[in-house]
N, C-alpha and C positions, 0 to 999 in steps of 0.2 A: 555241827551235830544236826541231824536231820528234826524235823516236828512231826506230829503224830496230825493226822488229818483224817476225822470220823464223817462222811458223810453217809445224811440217812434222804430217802427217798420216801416212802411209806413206813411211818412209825411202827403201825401195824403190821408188818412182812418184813422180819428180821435179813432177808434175803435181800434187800436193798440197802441193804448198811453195807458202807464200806469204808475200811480204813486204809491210809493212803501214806506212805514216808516221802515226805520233799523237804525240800532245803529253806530255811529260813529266809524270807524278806520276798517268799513267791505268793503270786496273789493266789485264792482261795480257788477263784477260774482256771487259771492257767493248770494250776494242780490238779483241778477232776480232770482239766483236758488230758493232761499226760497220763492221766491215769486211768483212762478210759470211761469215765464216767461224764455225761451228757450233762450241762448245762445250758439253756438256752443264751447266747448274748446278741441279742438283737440288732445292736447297734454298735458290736464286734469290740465290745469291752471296754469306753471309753466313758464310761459313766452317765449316758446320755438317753437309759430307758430302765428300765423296773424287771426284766426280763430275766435278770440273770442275780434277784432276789433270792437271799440266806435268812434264816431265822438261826440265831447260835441258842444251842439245849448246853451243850455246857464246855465249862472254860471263858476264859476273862471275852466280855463283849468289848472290842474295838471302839475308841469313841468314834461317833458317825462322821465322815468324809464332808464337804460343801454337799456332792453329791449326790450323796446319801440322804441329805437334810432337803435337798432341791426333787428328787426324783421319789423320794419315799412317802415323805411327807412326816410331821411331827406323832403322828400316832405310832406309824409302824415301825419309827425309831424306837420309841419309847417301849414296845415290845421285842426287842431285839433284833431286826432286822436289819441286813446291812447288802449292802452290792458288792457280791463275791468279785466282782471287775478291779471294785476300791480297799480291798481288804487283805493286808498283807500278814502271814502269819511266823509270829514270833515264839509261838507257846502252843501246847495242844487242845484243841477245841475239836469241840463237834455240832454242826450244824443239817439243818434240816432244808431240802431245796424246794423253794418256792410253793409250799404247801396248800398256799388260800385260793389261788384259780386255778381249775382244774379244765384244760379247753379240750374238748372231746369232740369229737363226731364231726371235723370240721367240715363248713360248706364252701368245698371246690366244683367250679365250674367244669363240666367234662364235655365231652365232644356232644352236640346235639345227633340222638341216631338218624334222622332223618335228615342230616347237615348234606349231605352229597345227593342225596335227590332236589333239594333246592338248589340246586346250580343248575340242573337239568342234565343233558345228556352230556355225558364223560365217557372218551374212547376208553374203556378197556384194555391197556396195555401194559400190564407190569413189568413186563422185559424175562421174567421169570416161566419158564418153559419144562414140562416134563412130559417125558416120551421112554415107551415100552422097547427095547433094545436086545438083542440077540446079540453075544459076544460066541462067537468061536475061539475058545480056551486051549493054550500051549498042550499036544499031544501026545508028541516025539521030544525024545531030547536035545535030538541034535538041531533043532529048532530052535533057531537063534532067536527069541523072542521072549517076551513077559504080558502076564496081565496086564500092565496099563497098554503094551502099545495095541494088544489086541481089542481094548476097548475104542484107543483113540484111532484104528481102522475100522472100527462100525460106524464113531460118530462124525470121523472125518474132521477133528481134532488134532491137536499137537498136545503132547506131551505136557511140557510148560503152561496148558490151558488148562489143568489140568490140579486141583488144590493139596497140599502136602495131610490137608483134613480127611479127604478123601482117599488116598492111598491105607490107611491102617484098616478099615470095612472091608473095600474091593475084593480083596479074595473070596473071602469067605461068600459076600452078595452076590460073586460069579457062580458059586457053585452050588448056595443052597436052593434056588429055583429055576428047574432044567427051562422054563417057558418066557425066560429071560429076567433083564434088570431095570428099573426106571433109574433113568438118568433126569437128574435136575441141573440147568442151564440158564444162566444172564450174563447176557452182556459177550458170548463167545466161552465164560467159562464154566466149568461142569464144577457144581455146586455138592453134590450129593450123587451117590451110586446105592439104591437100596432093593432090596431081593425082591422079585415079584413086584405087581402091576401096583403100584401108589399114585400113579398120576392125576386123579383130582384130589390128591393131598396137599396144596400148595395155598401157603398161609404170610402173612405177614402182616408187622408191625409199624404205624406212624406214634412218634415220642417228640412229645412237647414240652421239655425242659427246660420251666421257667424261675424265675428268682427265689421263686416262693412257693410254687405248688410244680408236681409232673403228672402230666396224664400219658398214659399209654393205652391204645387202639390196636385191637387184633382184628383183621379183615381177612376174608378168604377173596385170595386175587383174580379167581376166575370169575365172581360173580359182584364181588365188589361188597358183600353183606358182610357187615358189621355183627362180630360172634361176640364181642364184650369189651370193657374200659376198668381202666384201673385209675385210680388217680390219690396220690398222696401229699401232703408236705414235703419240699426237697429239706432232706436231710442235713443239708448244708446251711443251714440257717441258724443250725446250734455256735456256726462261728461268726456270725452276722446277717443281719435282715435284708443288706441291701451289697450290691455289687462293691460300692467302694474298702467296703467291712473285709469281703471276703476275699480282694486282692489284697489289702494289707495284711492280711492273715497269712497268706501267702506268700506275700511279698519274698521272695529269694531266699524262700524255705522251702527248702526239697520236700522236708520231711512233713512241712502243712501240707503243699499242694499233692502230696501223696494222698494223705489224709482226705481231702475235698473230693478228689481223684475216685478213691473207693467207695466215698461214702455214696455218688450217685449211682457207680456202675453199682454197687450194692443194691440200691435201690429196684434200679432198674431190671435184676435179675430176682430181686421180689415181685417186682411186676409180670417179668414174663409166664412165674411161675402161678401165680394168681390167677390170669388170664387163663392159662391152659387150663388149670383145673379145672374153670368155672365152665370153658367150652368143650371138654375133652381134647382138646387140640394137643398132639405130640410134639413138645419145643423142638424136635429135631425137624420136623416140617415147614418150620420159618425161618422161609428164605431171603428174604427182602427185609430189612426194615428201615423207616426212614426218618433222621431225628433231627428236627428244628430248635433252637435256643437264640439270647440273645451273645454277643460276642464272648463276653466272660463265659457263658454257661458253657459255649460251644468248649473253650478250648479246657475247661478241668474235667471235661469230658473226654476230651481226648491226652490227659494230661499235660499238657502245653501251659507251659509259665505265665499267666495273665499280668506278671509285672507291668510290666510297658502301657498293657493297655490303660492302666490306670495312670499315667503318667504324661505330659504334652510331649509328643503329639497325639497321644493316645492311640496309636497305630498296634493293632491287631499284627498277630505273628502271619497268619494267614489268611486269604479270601475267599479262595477259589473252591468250588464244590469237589468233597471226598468222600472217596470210596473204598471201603476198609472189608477186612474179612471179620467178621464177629469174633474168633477167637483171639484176637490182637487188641480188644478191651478188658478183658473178655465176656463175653455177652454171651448168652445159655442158652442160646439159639443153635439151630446148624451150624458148625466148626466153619465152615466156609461160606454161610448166608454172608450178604452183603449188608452192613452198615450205609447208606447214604446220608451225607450230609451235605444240607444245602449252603448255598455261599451266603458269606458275608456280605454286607455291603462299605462301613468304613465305622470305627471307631465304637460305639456302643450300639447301633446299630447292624443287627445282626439276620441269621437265617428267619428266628422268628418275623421281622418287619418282613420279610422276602415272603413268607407263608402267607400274609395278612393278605399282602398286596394281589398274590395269587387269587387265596379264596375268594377277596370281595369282588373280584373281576377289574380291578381300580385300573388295570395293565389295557382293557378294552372300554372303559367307558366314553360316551362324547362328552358327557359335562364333567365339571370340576368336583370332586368328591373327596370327602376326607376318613381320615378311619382312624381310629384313636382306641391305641390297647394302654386302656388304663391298667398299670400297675407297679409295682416297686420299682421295673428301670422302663416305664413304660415310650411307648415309640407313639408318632404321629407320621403318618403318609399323605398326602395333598396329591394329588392330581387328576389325569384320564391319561387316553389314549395317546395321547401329544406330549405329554411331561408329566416327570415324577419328582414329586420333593420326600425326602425324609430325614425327621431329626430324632435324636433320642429324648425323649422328655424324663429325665430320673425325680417321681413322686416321691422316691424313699418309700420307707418302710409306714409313715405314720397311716395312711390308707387300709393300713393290715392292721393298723391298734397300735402298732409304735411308739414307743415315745409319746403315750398319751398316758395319763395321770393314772386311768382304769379304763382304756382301751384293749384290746385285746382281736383276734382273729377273731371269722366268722366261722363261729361253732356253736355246739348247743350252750345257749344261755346268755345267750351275745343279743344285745340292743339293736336290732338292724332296723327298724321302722321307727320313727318319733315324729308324732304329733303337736302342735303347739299351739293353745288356745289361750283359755283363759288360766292352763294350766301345763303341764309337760304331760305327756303319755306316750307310754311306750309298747313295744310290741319286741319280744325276743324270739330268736332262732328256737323252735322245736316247741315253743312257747313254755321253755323252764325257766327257774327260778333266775333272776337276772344275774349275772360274774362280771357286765364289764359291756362296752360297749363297740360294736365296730367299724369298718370304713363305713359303708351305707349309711347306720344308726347318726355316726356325724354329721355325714352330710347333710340329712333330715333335720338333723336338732338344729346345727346352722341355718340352713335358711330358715326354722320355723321362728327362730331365736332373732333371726334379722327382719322378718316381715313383725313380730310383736313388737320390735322397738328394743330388744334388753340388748341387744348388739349393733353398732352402728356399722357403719361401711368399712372404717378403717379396720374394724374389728375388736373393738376394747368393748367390753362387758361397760355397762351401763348402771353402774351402782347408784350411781348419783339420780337416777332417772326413778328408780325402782317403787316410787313412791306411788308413782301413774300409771304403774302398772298394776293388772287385775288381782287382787289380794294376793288368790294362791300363787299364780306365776310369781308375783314380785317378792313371796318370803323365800322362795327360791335363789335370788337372786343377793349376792354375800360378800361383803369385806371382810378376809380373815387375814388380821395382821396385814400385808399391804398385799396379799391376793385377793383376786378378786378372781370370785367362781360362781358357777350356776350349780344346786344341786339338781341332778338327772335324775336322782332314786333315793328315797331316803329306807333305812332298814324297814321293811315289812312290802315296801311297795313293790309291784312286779315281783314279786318274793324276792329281794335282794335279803340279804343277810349281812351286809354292809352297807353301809352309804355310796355312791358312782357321783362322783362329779366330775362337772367339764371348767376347767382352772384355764384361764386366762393364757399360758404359755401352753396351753391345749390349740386353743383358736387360732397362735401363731405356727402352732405346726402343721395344723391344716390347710394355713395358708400360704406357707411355706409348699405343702405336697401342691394343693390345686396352683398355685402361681406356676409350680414347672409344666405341666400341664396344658394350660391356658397358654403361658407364653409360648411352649412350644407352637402352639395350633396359629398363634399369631403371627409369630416369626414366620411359618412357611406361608399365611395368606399374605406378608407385607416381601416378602422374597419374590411371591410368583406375581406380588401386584390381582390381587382377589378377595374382593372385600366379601363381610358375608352377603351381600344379596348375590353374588355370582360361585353362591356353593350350593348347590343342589341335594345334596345327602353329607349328613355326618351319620357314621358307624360306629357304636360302640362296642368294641372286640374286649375279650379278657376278661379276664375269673372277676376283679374290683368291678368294670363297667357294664357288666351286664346281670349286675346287684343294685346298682344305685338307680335309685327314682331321677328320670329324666328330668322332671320339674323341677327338684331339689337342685339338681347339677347348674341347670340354668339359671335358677337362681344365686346359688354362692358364685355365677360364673365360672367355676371349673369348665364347661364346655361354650363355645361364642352363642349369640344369642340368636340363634336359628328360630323358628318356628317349629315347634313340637311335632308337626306333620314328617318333617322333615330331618326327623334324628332317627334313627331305629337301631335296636341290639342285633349283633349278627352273632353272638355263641363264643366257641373259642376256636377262632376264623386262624388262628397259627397252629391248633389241631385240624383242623380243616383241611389246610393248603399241604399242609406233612401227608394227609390220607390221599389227596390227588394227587403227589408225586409218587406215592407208593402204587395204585394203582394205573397212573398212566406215566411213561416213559415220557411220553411227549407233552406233557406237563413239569417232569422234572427237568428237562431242558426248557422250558418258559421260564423257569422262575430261574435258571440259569442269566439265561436274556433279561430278565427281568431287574436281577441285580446287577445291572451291567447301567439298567437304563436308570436306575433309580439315582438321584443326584442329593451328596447329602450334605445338611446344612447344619453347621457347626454351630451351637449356640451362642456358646463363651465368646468365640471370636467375634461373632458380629457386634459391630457400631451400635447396634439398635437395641441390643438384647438388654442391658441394664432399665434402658427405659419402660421394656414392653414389660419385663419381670417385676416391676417395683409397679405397674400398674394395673398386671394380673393380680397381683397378692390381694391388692384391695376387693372388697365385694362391690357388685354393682350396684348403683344408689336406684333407688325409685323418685319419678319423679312425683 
């Protein structure tokens, strides 16, 4: 006999309540999932984040899970709150979804507009061509002929060149403008036939489809000017934060990776239609567009089963750069614009690292340079002109507020600045009332927390010390039951309206995200033989690294310990490299060559990695 399942979203707007029949002994998740209702589970339902938090209004409360008790904490049990992941239903209830943090207005990183005039001069060449054409139309009937072939004798075309998009127009665009047709053309094939002279109409898209956030770039190809950006949370994160979540979600289920499948092109065809509004721009004018990701992202984007990839030898279904017609995603662009996707390079390492490497110039430098896109499956590149190393560094999700006690995304009300004196001070996003802290915000409170003394290098809070410390910091400073935490915000400060602490198995997750990180960046300096005095520039790429305070970074060691001179943000260098392939043809063959050249270096398997990882995790000591 099925159970009755109420879920409310907004108590207040009756219109979010929805009641759901599933079958008994199914979790409380899995049921909004089939049932179309959104739940966030950040860490893809295994009990291991707060993300995918119930409050039950009525019907027997479940006693709480280990879980539940580890991830919630003793309050919010005791208010009925439980982990829809942990909660399996026997009886009709109804509960309310994740009511107390409300993360709004998030801060993603978007393409910097003046990112392609800082490279300097870029040929202009989209490969994308339109031209004013004269068709002489079948007259006689004994005239063995048709419209297409009379078009494909004006442009000296074939037939086959020729898209099945474009045929259902063509009539009617032959005959409604006696003074001819613009024809749109890449690559040899005729993209578009539309009535009368459109030819400086010619538009297109670079898409940066990352773990955690997408940005989408509309460019006009003639002149290379940037007409607007859209950029949101990938929608795919309601089934996990981080890539490993979202392949076992998948895992050789048609019917998930379906699901993953739409929910981007969805996305994506919100963006296209955002963008045009905002420029006037007619999505049937975008012809070109060109989308970078890291290997997962690439292939539920094109629907392709990422099993494997999550599995040794971790090998990707495919490498090689493609070239798709937009309706074969479908993508609400021109029926026949072209889709470009860049290649892979090997295993979680994807087009995104290929974008990185383009933009920063890393493919042409003489010294040794590194560029490091911090984020949930983030990549490190090592090289110049002479060799390229690259590995994938996966931070997880905790950089994003994962799996942090009251972390959270950077959105309005999010902890992103922390000072540490004689006291904690904070500074939140949009400066409202505080909800939660995020990647940046940690990183600050860590190293301010490690230079006061209340955290030592291994990383264990320092209760025992707390007495030496400066009144206010040290009543901060707390054994409850045998946690041990710093309070960040007590109710009133920063306008919090709860309490925000940073708990002990916080510190390890953070140390956890920066030790892959770190040791990625080590592995390729101890592969290429490159210590740091023979790095000339580190780069920080990505929505997380070009948030976080350099100093901060240096200090928890998340980045090697360069000279500040010598580190600098480069923006979102994999939207970057996506608009130079869009714009110049002979750019998109470089990052072709490019990921041919790039040499990638497995973590797990090296001899060395256990060692370098278990000595990135640590913070570095002062002497």
């Amino acid at each position: 006999m099925a159970v009755a399942l109420t879920i409310v979203g907004d108590p207040r707007e009756p219109a979010t309540r929805r009641t759901l029949s599933v079958p008994p002994g199914t979790s409380i998740l899995k049921a909004a999932h089939a049932g179309g209702v959104d739940i966030t589970a950040t860490c893809g339902g295994r009990g291991r984040c707060t993300a995918c938090r119930v409050k039950f209004l009525a019907g027997a409360v479940p006693p709480p899970t280990v879980m539940d008790e580890v991830q919630l904490g003793p309050d919010l049990v005791r208010e009925g709150y439980r982990l829809s992941c942990q909660c399996l239903l026997e009886e009709p209830v109804s509960v309310q979804v994740a009511p107390p943090l409300e993360e709004r207005a998030f801060q993603i990183l978007p393409d910097r507009p003046d990112g392609l005039a800082r490279l300097g001069r870029v040929a202009l060449d989209s490969g994308v061509a339109k031209q004013l054409v004269k068709v002489t139309l079948p007259r006689e009937e004994h005239h063995q002929t048709s419209d297409l072939e009379q078009l494909c004798q004006a442009l000296g075309v074939r037939p086959e060149d020729v898209g099945a998009g474009v045929l259902q127009a063509l009539p009617q665009a032959l005959r409604d403008d006696p003074a001819g047709v613009t024809v749109t053309t890449f690559g040899g094939r005729v993209l578009a036939v539309e009535r009368g002279d459109t030819s400086p109409m010619k538009f297109g898209l670079a898409v940066d489809v990352g773990t955690t956030s997408v940005v989408t770039t509309l460019l006009e190809l003639g002149s290379g000017e940037r007409l607007g950006a859209v950029s949101s949370l990938n929608p795919q994160c309601v089934y996990g934060g981080d890539l490993m979540s979202r392949i076992a979600f998948a895992q050789f289920d048609p019917g998930n990776l379906r699901k993953l499948h739409t929910r981007i092109v969805g996305l994506l065809n919100q963006h296209v239609a955002e963008v045009c509004r905002e420029s006037g721009v007619l999505a049937k004018w975008i012809y070109k567009v060109v989308v970078v990701g890291n290997t997962c992202m690439h292939h539920l984007l094109l629907g392709i089963d990422p099993s494997h990839v999550g599995l040794a030898p971790y090998a990707p279904v495919m490498r090689h750069p493609l070239v798709l017609p937009a309706r074969e995603l479908p993508l609400r662009v021109a029926p026949e614009a072209r889709v470009c996707l860049l290649p892979l390079v090997a295993g979680f390492v994807g087009a995104d690292a290929v974008a990185v490497t383009l933009a920063t110039r890393l493919w042409e430098s003489e010294a040794i340079r590194i560029a490091v896109d911090i984020g949930t499956n983030g990549e490190v590149i090592l090289g110049s002109r002479d060799r390229l190393w690259a590995c994938s560094a996966p931070a997880g999700p905790a950089l994003e507020g994962a799996q942090i006690r009251h972390g959270m995304r950077g959105a309005l009300g999010a902890i992103d600045r922390v000072t540490v004196d004689d006291d904690v001070r904070v500074h939140t996003i949009g400066e409202a009332e505080a909800l939660g802290i995020c990647g940046s915000g940690l990183i600050d409170l860590l190293a301010g927390l490690l230079d006061a003394g209340v955290i030592d290098w291994t990383g264990l809070i320092q209760v025992e010390g707390r007495a030496a410390l400066p009144p206010r910091l040290g009543a901060r400073v707390e054994l409850r039951g045998e946690e041990r935490v710093v309070v960040v915000c007590r109710p009133g400060e920063a306008g919090a309206r709860a309490e925000i602490v940073l708990t002990q198995d916080d510190v390890r997750q953070v140390q956890l995200a920066k030790g892959a990180i770190a040791s990625g960046v080590a592995m390729l300096q101890h592969v290429a033989g490159v210590p740091a005095a023979g790095v000339a520039e580190l780069l920080l790429a990505g929505g997380f690294g070009n948030y976080v305070s350099i100093a901060s970074a240096l200090r928890i060691g998340l980045i090697p310990p360069l000279p500040a001179g010598r580190i600098r943000y480069v923006g979102n260098a994999a939207s970057l490299g996506a608009q130079l392939c869009l714009l110049s043809e002979a750019e998109r063959a470089r990052a072709a060559e490019i990921a041919t050249r790039i040499e990638h270096v497995s973590l797990a398997a090296h001899p060395d990695f256990e060692r370098l990882f278990v000595d990135a995790m640590n913070f570095p000591r002062t002497t």
